[in-house]
Backbone bond lengths (Angstrom), bond angles and torsions (degrees), N, CA, C in turn:
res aa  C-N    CA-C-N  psi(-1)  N-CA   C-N-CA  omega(-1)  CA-C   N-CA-C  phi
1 X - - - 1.470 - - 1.521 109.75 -
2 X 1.232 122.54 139.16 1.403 135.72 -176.38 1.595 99.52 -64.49
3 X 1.313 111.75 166.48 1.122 123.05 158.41 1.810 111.87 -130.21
4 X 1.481 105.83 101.71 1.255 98.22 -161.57 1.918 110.38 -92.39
5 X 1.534 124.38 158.37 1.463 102.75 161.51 1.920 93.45 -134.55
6 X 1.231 118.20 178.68 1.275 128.12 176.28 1.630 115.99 -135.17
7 X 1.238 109.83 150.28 1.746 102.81 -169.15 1.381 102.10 -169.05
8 X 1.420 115.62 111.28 1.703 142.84 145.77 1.168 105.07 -90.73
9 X 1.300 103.00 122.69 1.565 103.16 169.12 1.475 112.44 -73.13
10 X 1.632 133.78 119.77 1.158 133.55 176.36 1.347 116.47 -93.40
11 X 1.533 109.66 -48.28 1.740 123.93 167.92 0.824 89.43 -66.91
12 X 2.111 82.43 171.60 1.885 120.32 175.15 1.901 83.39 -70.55
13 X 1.238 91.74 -174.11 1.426 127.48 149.05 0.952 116.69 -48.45
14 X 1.530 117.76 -56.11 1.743 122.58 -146.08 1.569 90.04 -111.24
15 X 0.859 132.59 -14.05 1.518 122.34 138.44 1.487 142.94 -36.93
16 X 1.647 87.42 -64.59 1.526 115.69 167.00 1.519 104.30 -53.45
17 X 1.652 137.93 -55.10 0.761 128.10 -174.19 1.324 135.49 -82.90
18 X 1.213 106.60 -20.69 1.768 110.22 164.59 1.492 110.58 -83.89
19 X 1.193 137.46 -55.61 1.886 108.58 154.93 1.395 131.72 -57.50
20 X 1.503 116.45 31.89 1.883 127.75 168.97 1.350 86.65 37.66
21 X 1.601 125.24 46.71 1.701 93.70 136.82 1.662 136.41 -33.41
22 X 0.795 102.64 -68.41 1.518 134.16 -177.06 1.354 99.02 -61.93
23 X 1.122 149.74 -2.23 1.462 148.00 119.37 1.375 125.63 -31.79
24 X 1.708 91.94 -80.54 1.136 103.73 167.47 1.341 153.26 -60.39
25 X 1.446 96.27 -21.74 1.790 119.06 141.09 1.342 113.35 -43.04
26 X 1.044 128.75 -84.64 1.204 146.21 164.10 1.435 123.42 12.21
27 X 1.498 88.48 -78.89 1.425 102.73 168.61 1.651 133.89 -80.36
28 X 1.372 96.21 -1.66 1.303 89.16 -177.57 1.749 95.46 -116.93
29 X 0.974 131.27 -5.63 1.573 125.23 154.74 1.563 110.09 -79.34
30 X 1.345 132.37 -20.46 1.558 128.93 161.89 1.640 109.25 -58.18
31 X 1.310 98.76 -59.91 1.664 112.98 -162.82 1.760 99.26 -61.19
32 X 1.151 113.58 -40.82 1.598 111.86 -177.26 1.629 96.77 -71.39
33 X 1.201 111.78 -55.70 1.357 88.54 -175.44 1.567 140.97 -79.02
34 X 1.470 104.45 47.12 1.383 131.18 -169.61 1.321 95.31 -112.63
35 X 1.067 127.03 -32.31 1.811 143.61 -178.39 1.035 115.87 -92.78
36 X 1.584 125.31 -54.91 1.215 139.16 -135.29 1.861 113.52 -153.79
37 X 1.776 88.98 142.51 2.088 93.73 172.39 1.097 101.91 -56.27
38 X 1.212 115.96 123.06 1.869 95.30 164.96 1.502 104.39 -123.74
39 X 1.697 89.39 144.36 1.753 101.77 -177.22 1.624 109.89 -134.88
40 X 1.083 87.41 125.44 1.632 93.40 162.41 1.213 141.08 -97.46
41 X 1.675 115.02 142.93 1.431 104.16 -174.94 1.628 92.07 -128.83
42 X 2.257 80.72 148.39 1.624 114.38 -158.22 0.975 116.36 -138.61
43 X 1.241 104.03 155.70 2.099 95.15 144.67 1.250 107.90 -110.60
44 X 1.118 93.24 -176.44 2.073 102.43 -154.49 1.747 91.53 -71.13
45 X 0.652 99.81 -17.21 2.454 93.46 174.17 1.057 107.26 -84.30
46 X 1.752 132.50 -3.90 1.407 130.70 -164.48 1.970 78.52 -104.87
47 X 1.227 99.74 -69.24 1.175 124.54 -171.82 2.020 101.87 -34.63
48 X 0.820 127.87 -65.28 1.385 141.83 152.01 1.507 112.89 -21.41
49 X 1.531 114.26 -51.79 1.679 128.06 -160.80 1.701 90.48 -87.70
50 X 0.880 111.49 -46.69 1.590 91.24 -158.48 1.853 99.16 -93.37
51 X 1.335 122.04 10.24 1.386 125.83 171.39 1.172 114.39 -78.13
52 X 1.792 114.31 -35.82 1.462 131.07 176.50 0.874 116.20 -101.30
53 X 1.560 136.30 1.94 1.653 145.12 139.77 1.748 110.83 -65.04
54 X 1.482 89.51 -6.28 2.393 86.89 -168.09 1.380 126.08 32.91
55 X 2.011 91.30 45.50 1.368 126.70 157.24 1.437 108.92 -72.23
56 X 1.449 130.83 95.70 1.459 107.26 166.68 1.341 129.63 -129.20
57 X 1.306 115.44 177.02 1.457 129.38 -155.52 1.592 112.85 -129.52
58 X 1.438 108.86 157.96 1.516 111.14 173.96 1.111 116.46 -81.94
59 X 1.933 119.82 -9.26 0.843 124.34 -178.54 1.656 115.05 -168.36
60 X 1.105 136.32 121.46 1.510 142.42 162.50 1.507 133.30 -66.59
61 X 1.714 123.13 82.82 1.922 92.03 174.63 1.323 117.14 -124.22
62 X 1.062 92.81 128.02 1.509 114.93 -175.48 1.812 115.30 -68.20
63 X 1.398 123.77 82.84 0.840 148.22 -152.93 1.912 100.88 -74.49
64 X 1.306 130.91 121.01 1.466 124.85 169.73 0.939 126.87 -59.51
65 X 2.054 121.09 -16.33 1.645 121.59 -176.47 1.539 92.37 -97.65
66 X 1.407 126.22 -3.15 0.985 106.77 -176.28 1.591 113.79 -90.95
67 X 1.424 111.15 -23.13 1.716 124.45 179.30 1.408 97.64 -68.87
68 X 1.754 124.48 -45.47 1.616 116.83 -177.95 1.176 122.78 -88.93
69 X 1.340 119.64 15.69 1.460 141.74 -169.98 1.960 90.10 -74.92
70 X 1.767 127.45 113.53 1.312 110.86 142.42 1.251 119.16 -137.64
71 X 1.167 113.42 50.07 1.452 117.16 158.91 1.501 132.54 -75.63
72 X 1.278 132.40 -148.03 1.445 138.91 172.35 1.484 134.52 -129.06
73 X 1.683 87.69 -11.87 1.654 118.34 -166.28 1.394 103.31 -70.79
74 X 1.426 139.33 85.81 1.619 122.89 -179.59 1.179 127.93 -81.75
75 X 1.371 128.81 44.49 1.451 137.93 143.86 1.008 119.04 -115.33
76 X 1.626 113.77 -5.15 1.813 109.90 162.45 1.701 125.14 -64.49
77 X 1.379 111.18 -30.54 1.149 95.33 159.34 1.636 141.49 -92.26
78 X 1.326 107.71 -14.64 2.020 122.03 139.53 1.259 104.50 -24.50
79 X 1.372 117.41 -66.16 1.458 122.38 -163.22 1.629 118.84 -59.43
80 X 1.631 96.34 -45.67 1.551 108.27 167.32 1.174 119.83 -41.86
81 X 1.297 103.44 -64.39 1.747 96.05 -179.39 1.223 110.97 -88.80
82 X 1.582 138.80 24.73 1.209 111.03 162.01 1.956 101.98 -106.47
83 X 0.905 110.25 5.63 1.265 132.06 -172.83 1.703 121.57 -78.00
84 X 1.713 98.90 -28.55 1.349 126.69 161.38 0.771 133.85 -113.26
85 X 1.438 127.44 18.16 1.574 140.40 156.18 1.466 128.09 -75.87
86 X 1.640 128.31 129.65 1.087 123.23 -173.04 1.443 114.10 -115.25
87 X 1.641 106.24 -11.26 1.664 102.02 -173.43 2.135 94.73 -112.03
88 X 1.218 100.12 139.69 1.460 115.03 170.51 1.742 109.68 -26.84
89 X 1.781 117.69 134.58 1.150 103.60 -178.08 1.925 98.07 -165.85
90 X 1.402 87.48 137.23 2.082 78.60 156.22 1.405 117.92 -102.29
91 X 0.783 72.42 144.54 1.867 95.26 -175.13 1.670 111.18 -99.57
92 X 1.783 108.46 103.92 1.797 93.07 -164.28 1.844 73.94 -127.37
93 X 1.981 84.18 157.25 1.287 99.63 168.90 1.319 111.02 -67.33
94 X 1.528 112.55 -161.57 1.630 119.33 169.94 1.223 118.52 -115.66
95 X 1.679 106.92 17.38 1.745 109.69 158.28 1.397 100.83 -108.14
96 X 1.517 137.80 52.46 1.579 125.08 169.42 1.775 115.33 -130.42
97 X 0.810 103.68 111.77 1.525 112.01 -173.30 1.790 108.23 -92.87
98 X 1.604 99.42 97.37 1.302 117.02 173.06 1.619 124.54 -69.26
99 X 1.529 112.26 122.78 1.175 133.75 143.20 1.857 144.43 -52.57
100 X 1.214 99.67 -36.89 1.438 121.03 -141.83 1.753 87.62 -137.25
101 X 1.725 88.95 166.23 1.069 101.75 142.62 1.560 114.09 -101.14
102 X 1.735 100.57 139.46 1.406 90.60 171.85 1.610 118.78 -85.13
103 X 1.595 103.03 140.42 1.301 89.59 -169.29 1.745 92.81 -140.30
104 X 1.495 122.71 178.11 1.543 125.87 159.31 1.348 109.89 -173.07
105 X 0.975 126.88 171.13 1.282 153.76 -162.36 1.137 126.95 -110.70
106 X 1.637 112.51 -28.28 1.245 128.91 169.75 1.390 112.22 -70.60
107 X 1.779 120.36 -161.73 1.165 122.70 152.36 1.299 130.49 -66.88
108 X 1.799 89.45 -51.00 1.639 81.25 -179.12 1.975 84.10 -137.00
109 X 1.648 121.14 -159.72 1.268 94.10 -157.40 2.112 72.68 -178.60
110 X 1.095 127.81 124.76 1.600 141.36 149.36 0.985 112.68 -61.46
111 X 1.361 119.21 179.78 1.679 125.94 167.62 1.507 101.42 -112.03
112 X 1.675 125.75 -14.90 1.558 131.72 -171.67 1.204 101.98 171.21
113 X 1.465 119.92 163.07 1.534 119.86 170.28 1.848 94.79 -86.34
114 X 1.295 81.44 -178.14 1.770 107.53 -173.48 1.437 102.96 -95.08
115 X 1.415 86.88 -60.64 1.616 98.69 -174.04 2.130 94.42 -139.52
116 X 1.478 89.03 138.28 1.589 98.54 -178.35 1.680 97.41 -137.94
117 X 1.526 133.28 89.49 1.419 137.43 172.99 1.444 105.73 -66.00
118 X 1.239 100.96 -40.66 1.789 100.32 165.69 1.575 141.26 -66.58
119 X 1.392 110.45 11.23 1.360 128.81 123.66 2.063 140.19 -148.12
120 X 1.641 88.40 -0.36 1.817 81.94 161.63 1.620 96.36 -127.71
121 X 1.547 92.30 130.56 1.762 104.62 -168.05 1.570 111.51 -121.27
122 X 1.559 109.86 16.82 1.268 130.01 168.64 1.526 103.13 -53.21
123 X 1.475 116.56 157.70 1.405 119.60 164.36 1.068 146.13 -67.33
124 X 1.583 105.30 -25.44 1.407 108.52 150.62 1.179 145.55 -46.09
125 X 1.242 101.58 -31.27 1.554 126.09 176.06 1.714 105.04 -62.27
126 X 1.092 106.86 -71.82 1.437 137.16 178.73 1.603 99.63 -48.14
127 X 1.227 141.20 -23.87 1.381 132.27 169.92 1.234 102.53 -81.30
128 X 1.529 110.71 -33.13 1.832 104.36 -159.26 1.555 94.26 -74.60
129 X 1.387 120.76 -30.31 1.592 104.31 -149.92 2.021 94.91 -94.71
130 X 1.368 98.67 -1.19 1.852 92.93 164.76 1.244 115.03 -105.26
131 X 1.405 106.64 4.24 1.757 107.40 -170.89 1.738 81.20 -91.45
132 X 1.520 109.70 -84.39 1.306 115.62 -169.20 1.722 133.80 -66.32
133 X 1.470 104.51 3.82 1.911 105.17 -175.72 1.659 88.64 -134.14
134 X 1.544 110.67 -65.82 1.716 117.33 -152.01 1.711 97.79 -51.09
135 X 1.758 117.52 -58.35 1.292 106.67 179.06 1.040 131.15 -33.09
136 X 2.033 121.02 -55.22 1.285 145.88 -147.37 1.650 83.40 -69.58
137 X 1.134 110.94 -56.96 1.779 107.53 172.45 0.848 132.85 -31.14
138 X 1.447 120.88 -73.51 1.793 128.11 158.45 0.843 140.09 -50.78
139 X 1.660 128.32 -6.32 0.764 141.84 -147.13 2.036 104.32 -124.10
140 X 1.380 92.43 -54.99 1.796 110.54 -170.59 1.812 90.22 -113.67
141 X 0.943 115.07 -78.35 1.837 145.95 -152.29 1.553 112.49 -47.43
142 X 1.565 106.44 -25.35 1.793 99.18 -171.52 1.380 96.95 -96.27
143 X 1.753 133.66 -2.12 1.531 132.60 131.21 1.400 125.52 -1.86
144 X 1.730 101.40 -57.69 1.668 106.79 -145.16 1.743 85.67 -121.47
145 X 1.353 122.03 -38.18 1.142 130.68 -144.35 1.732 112.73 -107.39
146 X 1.296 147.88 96.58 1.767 127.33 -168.00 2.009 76.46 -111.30
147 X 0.903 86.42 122.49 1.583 104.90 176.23 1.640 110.06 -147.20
148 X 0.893 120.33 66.19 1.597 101.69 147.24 1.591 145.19 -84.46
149 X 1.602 91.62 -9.50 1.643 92.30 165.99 1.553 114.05 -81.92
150 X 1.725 114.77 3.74 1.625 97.96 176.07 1.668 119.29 -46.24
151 X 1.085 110.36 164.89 1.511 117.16 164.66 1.925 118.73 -109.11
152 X 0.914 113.97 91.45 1.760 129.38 -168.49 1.304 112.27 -67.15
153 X 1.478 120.83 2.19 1.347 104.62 -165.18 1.692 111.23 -108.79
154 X 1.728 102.88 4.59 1.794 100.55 174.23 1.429 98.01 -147.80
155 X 1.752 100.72 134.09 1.654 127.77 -179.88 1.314 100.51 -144.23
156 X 1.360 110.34 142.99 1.074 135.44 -166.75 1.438 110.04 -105.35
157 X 1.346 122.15 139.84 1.533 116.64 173.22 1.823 109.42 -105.99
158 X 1.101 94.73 140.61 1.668 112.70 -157.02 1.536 106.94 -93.20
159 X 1.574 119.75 -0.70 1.582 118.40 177.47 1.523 102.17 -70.68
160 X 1.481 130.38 6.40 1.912 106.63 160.02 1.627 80.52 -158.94
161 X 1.234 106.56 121.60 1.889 135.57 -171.63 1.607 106.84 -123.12
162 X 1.346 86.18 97.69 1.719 72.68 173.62 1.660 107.10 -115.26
163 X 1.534 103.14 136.35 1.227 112.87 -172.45 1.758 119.24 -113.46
164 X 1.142 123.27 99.61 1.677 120.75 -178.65 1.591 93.87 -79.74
165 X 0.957 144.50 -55.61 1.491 150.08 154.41 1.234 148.17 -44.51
166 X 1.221 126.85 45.62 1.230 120.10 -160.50 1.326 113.15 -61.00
167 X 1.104 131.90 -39.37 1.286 132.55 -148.74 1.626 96.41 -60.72
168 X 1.237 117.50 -35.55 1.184 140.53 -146.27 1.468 94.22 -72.96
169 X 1.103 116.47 -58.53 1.407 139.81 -148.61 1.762 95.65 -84.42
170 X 1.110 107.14 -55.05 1.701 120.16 166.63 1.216 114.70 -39.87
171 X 1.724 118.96 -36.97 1.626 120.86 -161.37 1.720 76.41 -99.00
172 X 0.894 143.17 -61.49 1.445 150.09 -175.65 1.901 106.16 -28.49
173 X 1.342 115.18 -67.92 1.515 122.59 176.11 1.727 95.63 -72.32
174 X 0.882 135.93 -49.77 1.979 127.63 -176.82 1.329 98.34 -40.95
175 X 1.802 128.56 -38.82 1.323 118.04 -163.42 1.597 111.86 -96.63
176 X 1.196 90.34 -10.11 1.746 109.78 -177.29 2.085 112.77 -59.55
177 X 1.741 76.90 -44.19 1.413 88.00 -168.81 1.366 110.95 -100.73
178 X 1.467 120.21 -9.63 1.511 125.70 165.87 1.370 93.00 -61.77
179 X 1.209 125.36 -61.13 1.250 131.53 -168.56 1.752 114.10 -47.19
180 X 1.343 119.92 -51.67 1.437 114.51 -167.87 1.664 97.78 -90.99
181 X 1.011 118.45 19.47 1.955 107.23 -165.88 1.197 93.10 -45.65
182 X 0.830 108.68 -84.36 2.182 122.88 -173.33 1.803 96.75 -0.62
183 X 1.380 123.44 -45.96 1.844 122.92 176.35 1.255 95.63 -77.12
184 X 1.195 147.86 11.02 1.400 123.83 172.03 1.395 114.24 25.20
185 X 1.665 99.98 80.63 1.478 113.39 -176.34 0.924 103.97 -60.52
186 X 1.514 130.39 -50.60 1.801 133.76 -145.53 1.759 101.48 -87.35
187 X 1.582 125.61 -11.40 1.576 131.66 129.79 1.253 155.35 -106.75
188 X 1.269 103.43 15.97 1.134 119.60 168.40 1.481 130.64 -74.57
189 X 1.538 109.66 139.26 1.915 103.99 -169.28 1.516 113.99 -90.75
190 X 1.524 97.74 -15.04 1.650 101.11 -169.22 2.043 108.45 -62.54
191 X 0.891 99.20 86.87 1.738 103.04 169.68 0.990 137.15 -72.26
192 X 1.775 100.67 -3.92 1.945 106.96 -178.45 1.645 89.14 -86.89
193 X 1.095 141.97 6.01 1.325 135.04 179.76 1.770 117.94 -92.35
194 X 1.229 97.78 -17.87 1.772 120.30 174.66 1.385 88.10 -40.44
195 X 1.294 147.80 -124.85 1.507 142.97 -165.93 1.170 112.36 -12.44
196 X 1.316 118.05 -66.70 1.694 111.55 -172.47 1.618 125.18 -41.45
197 X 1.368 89.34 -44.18 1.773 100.40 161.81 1.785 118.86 -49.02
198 X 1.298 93.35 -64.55 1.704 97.12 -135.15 1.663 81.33 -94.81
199 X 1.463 123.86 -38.00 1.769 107.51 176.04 1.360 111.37 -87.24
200 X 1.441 140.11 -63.64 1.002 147.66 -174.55 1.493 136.78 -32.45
201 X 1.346 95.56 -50.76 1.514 122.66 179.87 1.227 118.41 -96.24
202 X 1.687 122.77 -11.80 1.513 125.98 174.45 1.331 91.30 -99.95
203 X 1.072 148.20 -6.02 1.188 153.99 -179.19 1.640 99.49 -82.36
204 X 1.030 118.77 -90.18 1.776 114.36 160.40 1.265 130.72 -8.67
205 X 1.440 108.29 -38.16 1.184 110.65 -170.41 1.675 111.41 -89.89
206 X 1.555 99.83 -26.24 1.219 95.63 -173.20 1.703 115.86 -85.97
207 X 1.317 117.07 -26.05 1.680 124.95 136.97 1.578 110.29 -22.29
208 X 1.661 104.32 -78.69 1.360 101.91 -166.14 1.628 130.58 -51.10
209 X 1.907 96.88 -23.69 1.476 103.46 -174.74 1.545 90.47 -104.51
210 X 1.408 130.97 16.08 1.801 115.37 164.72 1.238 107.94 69.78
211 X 1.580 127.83 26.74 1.215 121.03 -162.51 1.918 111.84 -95.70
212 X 1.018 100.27 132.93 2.033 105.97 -174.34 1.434 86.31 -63.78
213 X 1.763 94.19 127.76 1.858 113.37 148.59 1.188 91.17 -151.68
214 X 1.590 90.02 179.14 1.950 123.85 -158.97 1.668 107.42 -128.91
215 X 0.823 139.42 115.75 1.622 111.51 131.65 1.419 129.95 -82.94
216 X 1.068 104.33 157.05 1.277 128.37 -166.20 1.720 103.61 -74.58
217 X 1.371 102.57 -73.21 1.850 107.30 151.07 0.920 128.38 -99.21
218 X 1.789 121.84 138.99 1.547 112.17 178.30 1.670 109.41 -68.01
219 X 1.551 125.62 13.07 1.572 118.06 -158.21 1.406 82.22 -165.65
220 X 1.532 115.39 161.16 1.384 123.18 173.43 2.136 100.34 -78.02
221 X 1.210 114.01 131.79 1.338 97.42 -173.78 1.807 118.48 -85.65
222 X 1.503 93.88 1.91 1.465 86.14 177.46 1.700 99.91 -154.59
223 X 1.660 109.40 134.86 1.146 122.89 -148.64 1.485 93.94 -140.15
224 X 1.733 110.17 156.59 1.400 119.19 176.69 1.629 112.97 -89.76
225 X 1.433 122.24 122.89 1.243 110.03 168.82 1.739 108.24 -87.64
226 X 1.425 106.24 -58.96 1.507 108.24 176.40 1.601 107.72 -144.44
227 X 1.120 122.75 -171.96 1.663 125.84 159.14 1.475 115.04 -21.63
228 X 1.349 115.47 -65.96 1.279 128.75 -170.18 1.733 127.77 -92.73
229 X 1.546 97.45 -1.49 1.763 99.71 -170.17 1.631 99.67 -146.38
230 X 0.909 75.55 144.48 1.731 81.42 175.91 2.049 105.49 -160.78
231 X 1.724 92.11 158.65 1.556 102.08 -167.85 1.381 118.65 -80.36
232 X 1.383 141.48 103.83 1.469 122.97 -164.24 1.943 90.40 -100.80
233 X 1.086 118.64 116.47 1.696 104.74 166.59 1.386 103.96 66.75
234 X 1.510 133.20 33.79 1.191 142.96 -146.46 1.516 125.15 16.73
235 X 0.966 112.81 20.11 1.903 135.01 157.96 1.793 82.91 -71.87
236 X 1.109 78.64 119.61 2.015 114.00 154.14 1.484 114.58 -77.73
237 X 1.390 123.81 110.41 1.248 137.32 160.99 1.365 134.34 -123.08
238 X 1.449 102.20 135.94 1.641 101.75 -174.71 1.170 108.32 -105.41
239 X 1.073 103.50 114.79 1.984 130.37 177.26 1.160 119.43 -79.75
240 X 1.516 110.45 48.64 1.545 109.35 -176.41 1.903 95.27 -80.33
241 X 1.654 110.08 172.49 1.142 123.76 -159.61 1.571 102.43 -62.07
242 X 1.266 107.01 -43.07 1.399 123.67 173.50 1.475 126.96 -28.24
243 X 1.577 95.57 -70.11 1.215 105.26 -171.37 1.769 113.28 -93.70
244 X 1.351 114.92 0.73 1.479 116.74 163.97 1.552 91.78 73.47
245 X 1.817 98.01 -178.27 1.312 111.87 165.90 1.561 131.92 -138.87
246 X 1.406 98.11 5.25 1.283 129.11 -162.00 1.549 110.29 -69.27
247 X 1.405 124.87 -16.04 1.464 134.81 166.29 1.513 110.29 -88.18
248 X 1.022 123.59 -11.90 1.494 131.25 169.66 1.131 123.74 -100.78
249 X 1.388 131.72 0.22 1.281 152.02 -175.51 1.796 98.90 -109.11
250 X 1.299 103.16 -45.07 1.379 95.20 -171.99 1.831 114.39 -79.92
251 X 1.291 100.42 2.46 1.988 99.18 162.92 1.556 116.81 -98.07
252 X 1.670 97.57 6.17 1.744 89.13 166.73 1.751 100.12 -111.62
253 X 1.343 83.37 168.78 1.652 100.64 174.44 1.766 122.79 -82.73
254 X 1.762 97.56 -21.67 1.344 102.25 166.21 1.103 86.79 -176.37
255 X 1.995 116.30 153.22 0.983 141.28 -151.31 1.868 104.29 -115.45
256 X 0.972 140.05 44.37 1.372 114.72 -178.54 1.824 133.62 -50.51
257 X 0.814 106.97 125.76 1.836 106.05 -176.75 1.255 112.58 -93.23
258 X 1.511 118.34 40.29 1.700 115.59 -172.32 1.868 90.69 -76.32
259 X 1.940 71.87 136.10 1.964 94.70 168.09 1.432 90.63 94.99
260 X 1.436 136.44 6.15 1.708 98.34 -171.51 1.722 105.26 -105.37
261 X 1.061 117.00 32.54 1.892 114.97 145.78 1.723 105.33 -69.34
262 X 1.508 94.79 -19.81 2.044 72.34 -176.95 1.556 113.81 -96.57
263 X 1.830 104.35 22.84 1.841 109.58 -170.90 1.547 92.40 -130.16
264 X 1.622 104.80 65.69 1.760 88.11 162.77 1.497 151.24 -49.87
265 X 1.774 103.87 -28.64 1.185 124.99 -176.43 1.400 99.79 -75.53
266 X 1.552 132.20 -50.89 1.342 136.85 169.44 1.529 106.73 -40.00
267 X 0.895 128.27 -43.96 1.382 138.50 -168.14 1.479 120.64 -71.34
268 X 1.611 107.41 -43.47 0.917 124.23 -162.32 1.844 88.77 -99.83
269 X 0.908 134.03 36.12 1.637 125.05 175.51 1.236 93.57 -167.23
270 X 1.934 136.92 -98.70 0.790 123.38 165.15 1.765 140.93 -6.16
271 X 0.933 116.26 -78.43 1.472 122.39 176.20 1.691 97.34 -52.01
272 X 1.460 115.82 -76.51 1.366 96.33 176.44 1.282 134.40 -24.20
273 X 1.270 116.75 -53.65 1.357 129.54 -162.41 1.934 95.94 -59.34
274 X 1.397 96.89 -67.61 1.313 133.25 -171.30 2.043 102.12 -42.46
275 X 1.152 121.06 -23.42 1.091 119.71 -167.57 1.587 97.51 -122.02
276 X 1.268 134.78 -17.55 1.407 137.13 139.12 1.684 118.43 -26.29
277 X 1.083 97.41 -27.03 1.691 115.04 -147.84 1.627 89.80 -94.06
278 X 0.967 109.69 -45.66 1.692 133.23 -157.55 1.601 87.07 -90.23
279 X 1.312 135.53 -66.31 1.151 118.79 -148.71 1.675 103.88 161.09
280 X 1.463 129.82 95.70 1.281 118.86 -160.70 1.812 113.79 -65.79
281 X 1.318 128.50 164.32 0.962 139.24 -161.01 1.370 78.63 -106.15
């Protein structure tokens, strides 16, 4: 099974480089490719950027929706290339630091939900899923969409996608985006809508068509507490420079780092350290 990633550059540079993108790239196109083919899809400036980062791949494709791609939405181009895939593949961001091979049994298969109301019914929860889905609804979505029998209380997060089906998944996003044309996804600037698209609404669909999936975790297994601590398996650990993190990484099956542009100090020690280990950038 491939290990696929996708990349429009949306940021500056100096964006990219003060949240260690390109770190975190790094390491998580090494670690996959310990498991897995991994290929990326680009346009020839992606293709270019991560050649002179000595980001590399088993394979490069330079995708045509991705060169006419100028919108803001960053799961429209995810979608692109998963949209033209015919052989089985996961699809991981470039903040996930692989363990495993990813593998499943199902059709298609998450790494965790996003949001699950159907078993943590705390408030936090309940802010995130009106901050980031309920708005995008009311706001853009009841346009294209009259749904009130959806069910709101489970979304899936799309940083490790595993797909035995593409076809499936391909006809699934083709209708996604037939559906919203009227936003002119492939120009549109609104980017807080990126989730609503590509988790939310493939999520629905796959309800609506009864289709078998898995996660991998019922919970993300590793979470930010602050700069210095974070949740591995809800074990509390302090990630000072010292003590690294690289023995705590290796009891998960995969590591996602969603949210850590808002942990510079983590970033700036940790990850370094952590990708020293692996293979310096």
């Amino acid at each position: 099974m491939d290990a696929i990633f996708t990349w429009k550059r949306l940021s500056s540079y100096k964006e990219l480089e003060s949240t260690f993108f390109w770190h975190y790239a790094k390491i998580s196109t090494q670690t996959a490719g310990k498991f897995h083919n991994t290929i990326l899809y680009t346009d020839e400036e992606g293709r270019k950027d991560f050649e002179r980062f000595g980001i590399g791949f088993n394979k490069v494709i330079v995708l045509p929706e991705l060169e006419s791609f100028k919108g803001s939405i960053f799961s429209i181009p995810k979608i692109y290339a998963m949209i033209q895939r015919k052989e089985p593949y996961v699809h991981l961001d470039f903040d996930v630091f692989t363990n495993i091979t990813h593998t499943s049994n199902e059709p298609i298969a998450f790494g965790y939900p996003e949001v699950n109301l159907k078993v943590f019914t705390d408030i936090n929860e309940i802010e995130y899923l009106n901050q980031n889905y309920l708005n995008s609804y009311k706001e853009e979505f009841y346009k294209y969409y009259d749904r009130k029998d959806w069910d709101w209380r489970l979304v899936p997060n799309f940083g490790v996608f595993i797909v035995n089906n593409p076809s499936l998944v391909s006809d699934i996003f083709k209708d996604i985006l037939n559906n919203i044309e009227e936003l002119k996804p492939n120009e549109s600037k609104e980017h807080k809508y990126a989730s609503f698209i590509e988790q939310f609404l493939f999520m629905r669909a796959v309800e609506d068509y009864d289709i078998d999936y898995e996660f991998i975790y019922d919970a993300n297994p590793f979470t930010f507490k602050d700069q210095n601590f974070v949740y591995v398996k809800d074990k509390l650990v302090n990630v000072s420079y010292t003590s690294g993190l690289y023995k705590h990484l290796n009891t998960l099956k995969f590591t996602h780092f969603h949210g850590y542009k808002k942990y510079p100090v983590f970033n700036n020690t940790i990850i370094k350290k952590l990708i020293t280990k692996e293979n310096p950038i």
